[in-house]
C-alpha positions, 0 to 999 in steps of 0.5 A: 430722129423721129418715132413712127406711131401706127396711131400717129404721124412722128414726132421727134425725140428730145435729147436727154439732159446731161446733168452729169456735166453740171454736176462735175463743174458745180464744185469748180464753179463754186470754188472760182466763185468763191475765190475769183468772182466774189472778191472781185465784186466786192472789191469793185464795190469796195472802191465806192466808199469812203470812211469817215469819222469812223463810218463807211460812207457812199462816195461814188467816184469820189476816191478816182478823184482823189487817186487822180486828182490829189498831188500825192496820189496821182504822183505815186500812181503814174509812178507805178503805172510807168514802171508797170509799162517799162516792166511789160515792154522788157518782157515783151521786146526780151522774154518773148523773142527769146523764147521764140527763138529758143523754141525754133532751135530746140524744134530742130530735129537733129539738135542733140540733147533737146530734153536737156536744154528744154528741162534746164530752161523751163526748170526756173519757172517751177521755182518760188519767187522767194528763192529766185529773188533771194538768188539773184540778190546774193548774185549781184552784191557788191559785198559777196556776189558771184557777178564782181568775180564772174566779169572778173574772170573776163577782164570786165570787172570794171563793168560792174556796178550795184545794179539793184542799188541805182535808181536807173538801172534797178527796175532793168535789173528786176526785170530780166530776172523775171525774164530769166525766170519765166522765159521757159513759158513762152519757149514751151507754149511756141515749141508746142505750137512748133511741133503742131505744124503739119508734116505735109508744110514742111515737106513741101517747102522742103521741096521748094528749097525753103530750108533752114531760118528762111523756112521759119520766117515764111512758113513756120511762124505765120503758122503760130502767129495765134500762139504768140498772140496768146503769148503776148497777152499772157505776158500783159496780164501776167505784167500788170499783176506782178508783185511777188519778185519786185517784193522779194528783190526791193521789199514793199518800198521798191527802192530805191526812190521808188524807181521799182514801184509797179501797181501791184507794190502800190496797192500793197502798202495802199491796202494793208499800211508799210510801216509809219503809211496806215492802210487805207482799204478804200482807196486799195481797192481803187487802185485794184480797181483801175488794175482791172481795168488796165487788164481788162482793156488790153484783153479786150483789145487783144479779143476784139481787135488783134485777134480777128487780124491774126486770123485775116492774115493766117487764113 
């Protein structure tokens, strides 16, 4: 826009600044700085030093080594990180497909009781952690569960077996209960995207006879391709920081034989000591640090990689 002067040739006219909008995000920014970026610095900066003889020593990369080079640590850190992968891969071949697959069938518009089935799912998300882990522990007990007299009922109690109790089936057992937990997520994030496909797509491949699952897979999920993207790397970070339920289920120890052990139960025992182990804040914030990483490098990845290859074969 530009003033016309009788005196002058026009000159334009600035924009006001809408400090208002600064004033509203103040108090938010402040309080993520506080709670997010802060501790975050401080503890990369934390992962730097040492003690020793009761002084906080400069040591640079020197407790990396030590986490990667020392028998001891490098044997619980691998450990963890195994874990932490088979943890991330369950809930990606499980959660999200079934979730997907949940979302498709709810999206139906003649499916009766939709609300129902779509509260029902999602409400064990909205449950504490302390009482899904608790839950499920009663449920599969060997002494006092409900599972022995379920499978019972269908003549395959003998399929039964102390899931939690065995190393090789503990960290699956754990796993698809968070599954169960927080399949409702990806549900409601894919039946979202479901409902924000335009009419006009659908009608017309109506009227080239694409009905039913064929319509899915051609036309429905090229469509939210995007949404399970962001899907996939919600799940990755939510993976990598896990460390509630497996506490709940396993206790800090994440027995048995550490079969259950991901990062986030590692850093825990590292950083604040269980038992007889001392903490040892140096080398806990070494292992958050390389959690940082971890995470930072699959976001990354997702943003700069998989992304733009979405976008290519959606557009």
């Amino acid at each position: 826009m530009t003033s016309l002067d009788e005196t002058g040739p026009s000159t334009p006219l600035k924009r006001p600044i809408r400090w208002h909008i600064l004033i509203f995000l103040f108090p938010a920014l402040l309080v993520y700085t506080a709670v997010m970026i802060l501790p975050l610095f401080q503890t990369l900066w934390l992962s730097l030093f040492n003690v020793v003889d009761d002084q906080t020593v400069f040591v640079g990369l020197g407790n990396f080594k030590t986490l990667f080079g020392d028998q001891r640590w490098a044997a619980d850190f691998w450990n963890a990180l195994k874990n932490n992968f088979i943890f991330f891969v369950i809930h990606m071949l499980v959660q999200n497909p079934i979730g997907i697959a949940l979302a498709a069938m709810l999206s139906i518009p003649k499916l009766r009781l939709a609300a129902f089935y779509r509260t029902a799912i999602f409400l064990p998300t909205l449950l504490s952690f302390v009482i899904v882990g608790f839950i499920w522990k009663l449920i599969l007990s060997p002494i006092w569960g409900v599972a022995p007299w379920m499978l019972g009922l269908v003549g395959a109690k003998s399929l039964f077996a102390p899931w939690l109790g065995l190393p090789h089936s503990a960290l699956i057992t754990v796993s698809l209960i968070s599954v169960w937990q927080y399949v409702g997520i990806p549900m409601m994030l894919i039946y979202a995207a479901l409902l924000n496909i335009p009419e006009e797509v659908i009608e017309a491949a109506e009227c080239d006879g694409v009905t039913g699952w064929s319509q899915f897979w051609k036309i429905k999920l090229p469509l939210i391709l995007p949404a399970i993207g962001i899907i996939s790397i919600l799940t990755f970070v939510g993976n990598f920081n896990a460390f509630d339920l497996v506490y709940t289920v396993q206790g800090a120890l994440a027995g048995p034989d550490g079969s259950t052990d991901i990062l986030g139960t590692l850093l825990y025992r590292t950083f604040f000591g269980f038992q007889l182990q001392l903490g040892d804040r140096s080398m806990g914030a070494t292992i958050a640090t390389v959690m940082f990483l971890i995470i930072l490098a699959g976001v990354s990845l997702y943003l700069f990689i998989i992304q733009r290859r979405i976008r290519r074969y959606q557009f």
